[in-house]
N, C-alpha and C positions, 0 to 999 in steps of 0.2 A: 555133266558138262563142266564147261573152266568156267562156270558165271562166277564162282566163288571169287574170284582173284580178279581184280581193279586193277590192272597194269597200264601203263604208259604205250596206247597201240604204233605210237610213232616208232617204237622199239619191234616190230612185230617183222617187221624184213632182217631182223639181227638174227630168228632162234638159231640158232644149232640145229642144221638139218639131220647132224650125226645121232644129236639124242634120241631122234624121232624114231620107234622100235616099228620095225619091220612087218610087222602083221596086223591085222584088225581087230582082234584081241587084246592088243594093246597099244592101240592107238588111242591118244590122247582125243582127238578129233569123232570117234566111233559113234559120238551121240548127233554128231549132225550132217551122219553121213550115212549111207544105204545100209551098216550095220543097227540103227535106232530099233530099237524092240526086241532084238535076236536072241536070243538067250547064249552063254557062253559055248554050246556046241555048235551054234546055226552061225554063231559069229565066226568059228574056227573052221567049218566048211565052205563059208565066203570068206575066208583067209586064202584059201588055199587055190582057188582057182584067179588071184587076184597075180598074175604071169610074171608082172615085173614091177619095177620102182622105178622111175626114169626121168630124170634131172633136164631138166629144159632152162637153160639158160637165155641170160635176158632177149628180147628181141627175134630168139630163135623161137620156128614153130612146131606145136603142139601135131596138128592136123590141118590138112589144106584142104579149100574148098573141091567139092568135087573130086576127093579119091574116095575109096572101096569103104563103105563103113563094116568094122569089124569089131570097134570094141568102145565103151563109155570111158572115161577118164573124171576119176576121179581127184582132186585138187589135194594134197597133202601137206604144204606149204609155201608160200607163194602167193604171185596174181596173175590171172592171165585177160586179155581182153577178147570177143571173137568179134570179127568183121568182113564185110563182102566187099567186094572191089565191083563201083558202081561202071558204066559205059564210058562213061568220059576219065575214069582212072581215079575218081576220087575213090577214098576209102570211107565206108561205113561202118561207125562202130555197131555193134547189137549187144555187148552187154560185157559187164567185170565180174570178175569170176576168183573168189578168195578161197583160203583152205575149208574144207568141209561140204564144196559144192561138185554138183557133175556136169561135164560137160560134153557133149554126142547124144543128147537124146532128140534133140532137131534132126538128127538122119537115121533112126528108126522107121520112118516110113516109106524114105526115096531112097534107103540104104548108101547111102554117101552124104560124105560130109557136108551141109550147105552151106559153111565160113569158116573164114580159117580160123586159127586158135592161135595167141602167139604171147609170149610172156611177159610180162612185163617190168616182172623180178627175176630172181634167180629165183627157179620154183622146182616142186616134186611133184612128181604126178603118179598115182594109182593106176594100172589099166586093169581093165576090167573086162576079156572076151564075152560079146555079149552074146552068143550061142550057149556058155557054159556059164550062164546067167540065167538064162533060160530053163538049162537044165535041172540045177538046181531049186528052181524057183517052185516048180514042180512036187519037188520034195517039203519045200519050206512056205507052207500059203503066208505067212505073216510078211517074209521075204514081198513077195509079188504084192500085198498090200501097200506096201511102206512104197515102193516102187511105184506104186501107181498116186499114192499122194503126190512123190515129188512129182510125176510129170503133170500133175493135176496145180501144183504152186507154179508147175514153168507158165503152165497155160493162163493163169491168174496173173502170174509178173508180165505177159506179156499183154495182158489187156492191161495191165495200168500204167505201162508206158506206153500204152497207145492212145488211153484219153490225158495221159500225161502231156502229149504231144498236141493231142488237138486242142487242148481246153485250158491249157495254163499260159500264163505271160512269164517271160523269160526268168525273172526272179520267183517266181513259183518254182519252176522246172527247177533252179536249181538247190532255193531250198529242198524240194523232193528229194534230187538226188543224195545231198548234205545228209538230211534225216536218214535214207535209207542204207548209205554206210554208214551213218551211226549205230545204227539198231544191228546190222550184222555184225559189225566189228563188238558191240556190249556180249551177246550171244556167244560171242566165242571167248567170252573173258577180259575183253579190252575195254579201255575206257568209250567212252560213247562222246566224249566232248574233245578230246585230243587224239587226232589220227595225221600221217601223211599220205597224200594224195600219191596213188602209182602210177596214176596217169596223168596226160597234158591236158592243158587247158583247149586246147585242139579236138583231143579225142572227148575229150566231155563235154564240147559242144557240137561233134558229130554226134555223139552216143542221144543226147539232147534235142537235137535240131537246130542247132544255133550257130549264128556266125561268132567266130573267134572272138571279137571286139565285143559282143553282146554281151558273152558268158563273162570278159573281164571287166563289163562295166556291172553286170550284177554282184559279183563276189565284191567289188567296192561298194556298191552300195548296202550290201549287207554290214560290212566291215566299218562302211560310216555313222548304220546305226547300229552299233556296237555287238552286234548281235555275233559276227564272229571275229575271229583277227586270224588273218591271214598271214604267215611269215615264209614264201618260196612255195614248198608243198605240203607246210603243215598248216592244219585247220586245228584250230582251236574255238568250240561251241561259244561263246558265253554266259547265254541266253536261249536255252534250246526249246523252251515254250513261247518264246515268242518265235521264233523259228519255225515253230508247228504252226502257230497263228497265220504266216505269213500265206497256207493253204485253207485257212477256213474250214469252212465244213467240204473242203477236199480232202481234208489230211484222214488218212483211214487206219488203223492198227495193224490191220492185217499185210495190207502192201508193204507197210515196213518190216515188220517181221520176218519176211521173204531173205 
């Protein structure tokens, strides 16, 4: 992986999409994504069924709720956010989604997408027909394990933001959230204490549970004890054990690792 390298992750919407080589094989990203384990043949026959590369610019979407589901999408560079459009027209976020992660394995089982996907950066995106996912998967048993871990980490993130939601006070929820891109952004080589934020303060207190006003009196009170410093969309940690403290014996290793 890039854990080697301590970079400035506020810098991480800069790379150079153009460096970024073309296949799975050498993809920089290969270790924390559906290639982890493969040997360098099984990586190059899941190279090749991987159809296109396709540039999703800010704002625009990924996939719409409720069209035909046909293929995973894997994140290459970028952020994306998904969410549902509730009855009354609000929007619901359900989750952020950075390089290295997949996103369509929520309509594997009702075959259509159940939220949309929409970017947040300027991002790249992997597709991945999942028929000839399948097929191969067949040939490759290590493939189909690695596969079923990740849907087994979706099903784990998705219960901990669900006792995320029932059992924390607003300043918990959002330390949580803080910690948990921290730990993904370190994983991918980034710093874990200096990131910018891709999304609003809006979407993170839909994604949350929270009214708008809630989420910006807890990031100030973090900020007042000193714990982070907040400058627009960049977070700076200061203090990230006390940070952890601020969940008790909620804070768990594993959810963050997610």
């Amino acid at each position: 992986m890039l854990k080697s390298l301590q970079i400035d992750s506020s810098s991480y919407s800069k790379l150079d999409i153009a460096q970024l080589k073309s296949s799975c094989g050498t993809c920089g990203l290969r270790e924390l994504c559906l290639p982890v384990g493969l040997n360098e043949d099984e990586v190059k026959k899941l190279g090749d069924i991987v159809s296109q590369k396709r540039k999703v610019s800010r704002g625009s979407y990924l996939h719409y709720a409720g069209a035909e589901f046909q293929s995973l999408f894997a994140v290459r560079s970028g952020f994306l956010k998904t969410c549902i459009l509730e009855q009354d027209g609000r929007q619901q976020v359900t989750g952020f989604h950075m390089s290295g992660e997949l996103l369509g394995l929520d309509a594997i089982s009702t075959e259509t997408y159940t939220c949309d996907a929409i970017a947040l950066e300027d991002s790249e995106i992997c597709e991945i027909p999942f028929a000839k996912l399948e097929e191969i998967s067949l040939a490759i048993p290590s493939l189909m394990r690695h596969f079923h871990k990740i849907m087994s980490r979706e099903i784990v993130r998705d219960y901990g933001v669900m006792l995320l939601l029932g059992s924390m006070k607003a300043e918990e929820r959002l330390a949580s959230f803080l910690l948990n891109l921290s730990r993904r952004f370190y994983i991918r080589g980034y710093s874990e204490h200096n990131f910018n934020l891709r999304m609003t303060r809006e979407e993170i207190g839909s994604y949350l549970g929270l009214k708008l006003e809630t989420v910006s009196r807890a990031f100030s009170k973090l900020q007042d004890e000193s714990i982070i410093v907040v400058d627009n969309k960049h977070i700076e940690i200061k203090d990230i054990t006390r940070l952890r403290m601020k969940l008790g014996k909620s804070y768990d290793d594993a959810f963050f690792d997610m």
